[in-house]
Phi, psi and omega in degrees: 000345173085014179206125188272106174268164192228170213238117158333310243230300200240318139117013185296133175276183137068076189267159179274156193320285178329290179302338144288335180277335177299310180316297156326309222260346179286301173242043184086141182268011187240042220240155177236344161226189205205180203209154188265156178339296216290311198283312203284332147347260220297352183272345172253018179058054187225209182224143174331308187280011176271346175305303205268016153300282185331323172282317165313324163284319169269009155294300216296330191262002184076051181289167195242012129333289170246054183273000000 
C-alpha cells in the first residue's frame, strides 16, 4: 500500500491491505485511522474470524477493496 498504518486502539503496526480495505468498507471510505482484526471486532461487537469471513465475501463480490 506505500503506508505503514498502525492500529488506533492498540497501536499494532504494519495492518494489512485487507484489514484496512475492511476498516472503509466497515466505517467509511474517507476514515483516517483504522484498527487491527482484533480491536475492529471487538468495536463492532462481533469475532475476527466473522471479520475474515466478511472479507471473502467481498472478495467474492469484487469490492475494489480488496483486489
Amino acid at each position: 500500500m506505500g503506508k505503514d498504518f498502525h492500529c488506533f486502539a492498540c497501536r499494532k503496526a504494519n495492518l494489512d491491505k485487507n484489514t484496512v480495505g475492511l476498516n472503509k468498507k466497515m466505517l467509511g471510505s474517507t476514515i483516517k485511522t483504522f484498527y487491527c482484526m482484533d480491536c475492529l471486532a471487538e468495536y463492532l461487537g462481533t469475532t475476527t474470524e466473522e471479520l475474515v469471513e466478511k472479507i471473502e465475501e467481498f472478495k467474492e463480490q469484487g469490492c475494489k477493496l480488496f483486489e
